[in-house]
C-alpha positions as CSV (number, residue, x, y, z in Angstrom):
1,X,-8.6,-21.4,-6.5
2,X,-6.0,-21.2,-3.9
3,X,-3.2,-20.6,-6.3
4,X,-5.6,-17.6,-7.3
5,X,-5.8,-16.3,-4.0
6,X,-2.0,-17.0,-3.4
7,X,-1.2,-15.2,-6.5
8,X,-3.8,-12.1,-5.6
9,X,-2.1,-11.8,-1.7
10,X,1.5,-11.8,-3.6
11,X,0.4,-9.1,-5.8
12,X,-1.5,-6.6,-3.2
13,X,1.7,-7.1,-1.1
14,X,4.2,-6.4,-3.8
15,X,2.9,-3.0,-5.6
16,X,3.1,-0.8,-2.4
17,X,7.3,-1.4,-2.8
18,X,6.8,-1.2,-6.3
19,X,4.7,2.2,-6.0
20,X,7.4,3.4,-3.7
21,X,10.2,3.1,-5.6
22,X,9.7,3.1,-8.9
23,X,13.3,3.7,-10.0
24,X,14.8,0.8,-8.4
25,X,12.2,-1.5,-8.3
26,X,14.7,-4.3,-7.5
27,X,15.9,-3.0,-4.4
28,X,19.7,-3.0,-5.3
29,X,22.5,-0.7,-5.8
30,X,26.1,-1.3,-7.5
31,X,29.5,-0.2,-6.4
32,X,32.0,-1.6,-8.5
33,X,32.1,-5.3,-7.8
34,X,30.1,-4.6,-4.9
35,X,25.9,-5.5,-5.0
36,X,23.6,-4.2,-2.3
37,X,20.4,-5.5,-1.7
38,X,18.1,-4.0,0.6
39,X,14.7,-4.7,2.0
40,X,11.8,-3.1,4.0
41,X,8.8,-4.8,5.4
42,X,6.4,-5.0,8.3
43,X,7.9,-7.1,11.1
44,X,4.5,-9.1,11.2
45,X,5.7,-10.8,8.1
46,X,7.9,-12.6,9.8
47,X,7.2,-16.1,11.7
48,X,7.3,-16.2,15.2
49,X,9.8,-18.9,15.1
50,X,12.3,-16.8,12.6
51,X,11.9,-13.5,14.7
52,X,12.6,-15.0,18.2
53,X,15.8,-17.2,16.5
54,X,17.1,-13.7,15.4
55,X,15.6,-11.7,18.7
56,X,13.6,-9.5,16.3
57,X,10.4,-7.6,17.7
58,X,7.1,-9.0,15.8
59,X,4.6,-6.5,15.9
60,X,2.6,-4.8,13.8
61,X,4.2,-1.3,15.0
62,X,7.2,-2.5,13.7
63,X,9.3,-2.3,10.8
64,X,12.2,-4.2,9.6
65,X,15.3,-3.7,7.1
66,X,17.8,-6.2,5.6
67,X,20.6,-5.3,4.2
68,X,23.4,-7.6,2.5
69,X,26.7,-7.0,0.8
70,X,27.3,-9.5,-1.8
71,X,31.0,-9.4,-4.1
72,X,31.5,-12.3,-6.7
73,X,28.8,-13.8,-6.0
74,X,29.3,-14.2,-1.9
75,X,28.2,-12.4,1.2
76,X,31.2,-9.7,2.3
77,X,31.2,-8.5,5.8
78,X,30.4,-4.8,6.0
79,X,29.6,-2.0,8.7
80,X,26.2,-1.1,8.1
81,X,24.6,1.8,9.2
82,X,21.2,4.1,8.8
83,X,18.8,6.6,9.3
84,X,14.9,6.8,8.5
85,X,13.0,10.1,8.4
86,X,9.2,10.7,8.6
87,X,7.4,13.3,6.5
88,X,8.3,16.2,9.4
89,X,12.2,15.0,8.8
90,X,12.0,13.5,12.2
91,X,15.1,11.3,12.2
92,X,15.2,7.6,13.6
93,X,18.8,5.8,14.0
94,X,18.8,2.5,12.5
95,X,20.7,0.2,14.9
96,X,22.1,-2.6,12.3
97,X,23.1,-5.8,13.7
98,X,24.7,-9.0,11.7
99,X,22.5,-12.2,11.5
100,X,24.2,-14.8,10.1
101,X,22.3,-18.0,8.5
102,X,24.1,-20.6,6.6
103,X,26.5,-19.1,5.1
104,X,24.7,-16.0,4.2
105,X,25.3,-12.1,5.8
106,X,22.4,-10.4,6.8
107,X,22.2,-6.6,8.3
108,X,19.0,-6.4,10.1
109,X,17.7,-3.1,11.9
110,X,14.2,-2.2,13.2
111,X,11.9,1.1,13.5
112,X,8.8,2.1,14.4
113,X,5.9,2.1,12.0
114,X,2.6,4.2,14.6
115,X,0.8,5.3,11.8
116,X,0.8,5.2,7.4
117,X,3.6,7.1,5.6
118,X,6.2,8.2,3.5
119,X,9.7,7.0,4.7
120,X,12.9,7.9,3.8
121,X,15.5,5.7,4.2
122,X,19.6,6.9,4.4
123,X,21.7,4.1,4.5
124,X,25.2,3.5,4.8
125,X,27.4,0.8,3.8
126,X,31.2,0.8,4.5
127,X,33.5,-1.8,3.1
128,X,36.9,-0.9,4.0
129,X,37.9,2.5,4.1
130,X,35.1,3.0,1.4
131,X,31.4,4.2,2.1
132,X,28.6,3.6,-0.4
133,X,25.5,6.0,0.7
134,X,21.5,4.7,-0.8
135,X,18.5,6.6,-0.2
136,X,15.0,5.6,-0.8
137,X,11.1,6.1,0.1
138,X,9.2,3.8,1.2
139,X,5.3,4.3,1.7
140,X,4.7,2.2,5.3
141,X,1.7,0.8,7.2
142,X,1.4,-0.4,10.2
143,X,0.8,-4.3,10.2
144,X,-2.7,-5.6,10.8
């Protein structure tokens, strides 16, 4: 019974990002040798413990992006930066920093989330001399 439930909360959670982006479901863009995997969720998915270690607002007005840069198989250090627009193309900077955890690279930015919408996201990711652009919606909802 409780895997059932497990599995039911997984599912519900997963087919709004599926829904929204139906033509990268994966939530990953190649350049070259390059991956980028990106990420964006309510901050109230996050632990208290996790968001304090990386000084991350947890609340359910709050949304979060991840960004990492992976190249043979390893994180790459990058200069990550963003927008995110509402439905009136009100524009919202996204203020990346870098978290790093064991190894890994993270690019974590957060924006607020007042009310349920379509997003869209402009990110940019420069390695080098060389910038990679990815766009993408994102229907959002404030946390409960």
């Amino acid at each position: 019974m409780v895997r059932l439930a497990l599995f039911l909360l997984t599912a519900c959670l997963s087919v709004t990002a599926f829904a929204a982006d139906a033509i990268n479901p994966k939530r990953e863009q190649t350049f070259g040798d390059v991956k980028v995997y990106y990420n964006t969720f309510n901050s109230t998915y996050l632990t208290p413990d996790i968001a304090k270690t990386n000084e991350l607002i947890r609340s359910k007005n709050q949304g979060v992006i991840n960004v990492s840069v992976i190249k043979e198989g390893k994180p790459l250090m990058a200069s990550v930066t963003g927008t995110v627009k509402d439905l009136t193309s009100q524009s919202v900077p996204l203020n990346f920093r870098q978290i790093t955890d064991q190894g890994a690279i993270y690019y974590i930015a957060q924006y607020p989330v007042d009310q349920p919408e379509i997003r869209t996201f402009d990110i940019k990711v420069q390695i080098g001399d060389k910038i990679n652009t990815i766009n993408f919606n994102q229907e959002l909802f404030p946390g409960q």
